[in-house]
DOMI-565982 format. One record per residue (C-alpha): x, y, z. Coordinates in pm, 1 decimal, m for minus. Each point is the difference from the previous one (the first is absolute). Layout:
% DOMI-565982
+----------+----------+----------+
!       xx !       yy !       zz !
+----------+----------+----------+
!        X !        Y !        Z !
...
+----------+----------+----------+
% end
This chain:
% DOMI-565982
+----------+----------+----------+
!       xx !       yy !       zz !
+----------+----------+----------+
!  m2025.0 !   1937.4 !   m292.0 !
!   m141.1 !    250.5 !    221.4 !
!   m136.9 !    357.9 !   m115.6 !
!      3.1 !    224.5 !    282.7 !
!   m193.0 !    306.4 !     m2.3 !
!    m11.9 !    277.0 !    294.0 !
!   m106.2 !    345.1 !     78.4 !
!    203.4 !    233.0 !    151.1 !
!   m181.5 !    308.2 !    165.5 !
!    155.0 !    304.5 !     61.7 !
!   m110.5 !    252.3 !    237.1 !
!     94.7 !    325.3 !    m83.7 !
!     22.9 !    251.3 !    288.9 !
!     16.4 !    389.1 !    m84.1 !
!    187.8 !    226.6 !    246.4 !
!     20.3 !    353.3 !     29.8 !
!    350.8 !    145.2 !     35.4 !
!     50.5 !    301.9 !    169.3 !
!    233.4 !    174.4 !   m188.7 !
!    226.9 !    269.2 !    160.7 !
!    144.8 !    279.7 !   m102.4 !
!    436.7 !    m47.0 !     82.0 !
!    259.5 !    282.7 !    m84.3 !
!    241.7 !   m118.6 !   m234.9 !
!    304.5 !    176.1 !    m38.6 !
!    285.4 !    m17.0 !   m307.8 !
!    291.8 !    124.1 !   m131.7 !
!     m0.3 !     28.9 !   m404.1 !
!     97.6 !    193.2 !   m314.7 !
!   m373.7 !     78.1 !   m109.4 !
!   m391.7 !    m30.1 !     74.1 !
!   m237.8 !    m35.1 !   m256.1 !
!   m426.2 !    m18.8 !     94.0 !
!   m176.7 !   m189.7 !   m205.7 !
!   m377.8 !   m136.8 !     18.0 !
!     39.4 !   m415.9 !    m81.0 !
!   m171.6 !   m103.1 !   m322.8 !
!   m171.1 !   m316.0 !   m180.1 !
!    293.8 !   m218.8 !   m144.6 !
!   m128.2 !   m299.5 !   m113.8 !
!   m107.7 !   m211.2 !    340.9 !
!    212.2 !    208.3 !    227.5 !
!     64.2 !    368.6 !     60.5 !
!    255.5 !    211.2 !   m156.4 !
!    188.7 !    349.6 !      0.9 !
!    247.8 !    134.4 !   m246.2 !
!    306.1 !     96.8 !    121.1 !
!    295.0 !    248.3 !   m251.3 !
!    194.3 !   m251.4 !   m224.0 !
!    305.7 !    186.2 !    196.6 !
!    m98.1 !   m253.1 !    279.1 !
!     38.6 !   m321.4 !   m172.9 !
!    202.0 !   m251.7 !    190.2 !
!    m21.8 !    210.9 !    374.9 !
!   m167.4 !    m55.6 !    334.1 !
!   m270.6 !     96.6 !     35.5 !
!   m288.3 !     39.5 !    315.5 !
!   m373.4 !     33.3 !    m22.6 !
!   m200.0 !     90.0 !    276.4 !
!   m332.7 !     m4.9 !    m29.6 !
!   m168.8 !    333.5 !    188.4 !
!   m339.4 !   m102.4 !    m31.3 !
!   m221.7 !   m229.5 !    167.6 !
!    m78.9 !   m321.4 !   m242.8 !
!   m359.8 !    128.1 !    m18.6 !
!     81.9 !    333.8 !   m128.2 !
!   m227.1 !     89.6 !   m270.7 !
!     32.5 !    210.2 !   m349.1 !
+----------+----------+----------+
% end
């Protein structure tokens, strides 16, 4: 019997994206803006319980380094 035992490296490369700034237009019923909060390990926003089970679209109008 034969125990194998290996390394794997992995090289980890960081890019920059550049990200632009595109128009978006849409056609809907109403427009809520919200600032995204902690929920848990992800990001969150509260929407009226009048919108349960709708479509819905976020855009997000900041960069992803926008600060507090």
């Amino acid at each position: 019997m034969y125990i194998y035992c290996g390394y794997i490296m992995v090289i980890m490369v960081m890019v920059k994206r550049i990200e632009k700034v595109m128009k978006v237009e849409i056609e809907g019923y109403e427009a809520i803006e919200k600032i995204v909060k902690t929920g848990g390990n992800s990001g969150r926003i509260y929407v009226p319980i009048q919108w349960m089970n709708c479509r819905v679209k976020l855009i997000r109008l900041d960069p992803v380094e926008c600060k507090d």
